[in-house]
C-alpha positions as CSV (number, residue, x, y, z in Angstrom):
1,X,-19.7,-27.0,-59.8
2,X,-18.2,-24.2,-57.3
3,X,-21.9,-22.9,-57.6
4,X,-23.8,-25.6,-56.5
5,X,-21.1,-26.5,-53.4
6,X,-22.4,-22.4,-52.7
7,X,-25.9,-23.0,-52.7
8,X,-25.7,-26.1,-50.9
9,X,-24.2,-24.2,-48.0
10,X,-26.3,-21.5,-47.9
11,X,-29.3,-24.2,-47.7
12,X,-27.5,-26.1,-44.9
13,X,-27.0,-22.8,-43.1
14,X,-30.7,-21.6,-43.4
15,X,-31.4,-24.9,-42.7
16,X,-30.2,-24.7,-39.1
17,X,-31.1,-21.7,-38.1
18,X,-29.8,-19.1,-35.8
19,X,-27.6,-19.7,-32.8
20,X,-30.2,-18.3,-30.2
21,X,-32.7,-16.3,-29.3
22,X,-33.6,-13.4,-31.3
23,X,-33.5,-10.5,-28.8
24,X,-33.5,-6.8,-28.5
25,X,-33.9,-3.8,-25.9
26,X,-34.5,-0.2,-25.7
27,X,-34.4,2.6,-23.0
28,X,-34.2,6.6,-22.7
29,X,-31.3,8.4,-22.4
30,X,-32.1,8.6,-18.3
31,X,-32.0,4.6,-18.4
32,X,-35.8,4.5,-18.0
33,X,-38.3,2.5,-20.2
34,X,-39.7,4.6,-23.1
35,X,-43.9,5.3,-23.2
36,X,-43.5,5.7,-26.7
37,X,-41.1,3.1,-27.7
38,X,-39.4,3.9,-31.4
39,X,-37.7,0.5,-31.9
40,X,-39.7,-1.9,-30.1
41,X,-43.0,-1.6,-31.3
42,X,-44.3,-5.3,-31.8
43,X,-47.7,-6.6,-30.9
44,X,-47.6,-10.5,-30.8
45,X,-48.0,-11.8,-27.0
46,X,-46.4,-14.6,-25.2
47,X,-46.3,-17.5,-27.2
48,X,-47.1,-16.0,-30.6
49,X,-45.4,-17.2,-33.8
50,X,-42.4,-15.2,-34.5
51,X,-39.2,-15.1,-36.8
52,X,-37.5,-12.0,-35.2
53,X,-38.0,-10.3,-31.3
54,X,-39.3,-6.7,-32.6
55,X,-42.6,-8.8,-33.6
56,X,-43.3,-9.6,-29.8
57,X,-44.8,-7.0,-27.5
58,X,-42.5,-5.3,-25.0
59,X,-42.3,-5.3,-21.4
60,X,-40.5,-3.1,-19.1
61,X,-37.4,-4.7,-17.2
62,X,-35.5,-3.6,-14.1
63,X,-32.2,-4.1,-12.7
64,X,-31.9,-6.5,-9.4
65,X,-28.4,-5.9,-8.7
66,X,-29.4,-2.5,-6.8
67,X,-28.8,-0.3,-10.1
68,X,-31.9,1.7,-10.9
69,X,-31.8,1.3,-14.6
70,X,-34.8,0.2,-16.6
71,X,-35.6,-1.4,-20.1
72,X,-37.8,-2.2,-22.8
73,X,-36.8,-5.6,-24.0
74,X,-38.4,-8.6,-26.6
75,X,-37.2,-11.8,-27.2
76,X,-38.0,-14.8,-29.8
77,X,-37.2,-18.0,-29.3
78,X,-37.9,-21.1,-31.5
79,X,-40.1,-19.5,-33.4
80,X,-42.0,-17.8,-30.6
81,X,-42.5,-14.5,-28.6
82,X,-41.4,-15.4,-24.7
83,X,-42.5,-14.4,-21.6
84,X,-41.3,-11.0,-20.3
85,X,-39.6,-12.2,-17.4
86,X,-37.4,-14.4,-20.7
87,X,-37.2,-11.4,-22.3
88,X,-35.3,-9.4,-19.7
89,X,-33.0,-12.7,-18.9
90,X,-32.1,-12.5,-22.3
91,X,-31.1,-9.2,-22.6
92,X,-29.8,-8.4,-18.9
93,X,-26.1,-8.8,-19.5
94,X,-26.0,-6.0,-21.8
95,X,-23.1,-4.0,-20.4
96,X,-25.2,-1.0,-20.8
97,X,-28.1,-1.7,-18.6
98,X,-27.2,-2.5,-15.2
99,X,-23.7,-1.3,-14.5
């Protein structure tokens, strides 16, 4: 019985889904985007069907609080690649980008 109360869980979990968007972001070591990304090296445009971010095609994003760091960055939400002005919302607060 303990097994089935297990499996029933796990398809209730599955079932919902994740908690957000499925995001990710990349830069060089100088804080610059990459021309050769290694991580993010997804095709699928805006509005594409997706199940994880490094499916989508990149797109550079820049700080706007004066810093001059820069980032690759991809996002997927509900089951589709965003725009790359979503993209670079969603992956902004990244202490490591703009402070």
């Amino acid at each position: 019985m303990r097994h089935v109360a297990v499996f029933g869980l796990a398809l209730f979990l599955a079932a919902c889904g994740s908690t957000g968007p499925s995001k990710a972001f990349e830069r060089t070591t100088a804080g610059l985007c990459p021309a050769s990304p290694q991580k993010l090296t997804g095709t699928k445009p805006e509005g594409a069907a997706c199940e994880d971010a490094l499916e989508c095609a990149p797109t550079c994003c820049s700080c706007s609080n004066g810093s001059t760091g820069q980032w690759l960055a991809v996002s997927c939400r509900d089951g589709k690649c965003t725009s790359g002005a979503v993209a670079c919302v969603d992956t902004k607060d990244d202490p490591v980008l703009c402070n």
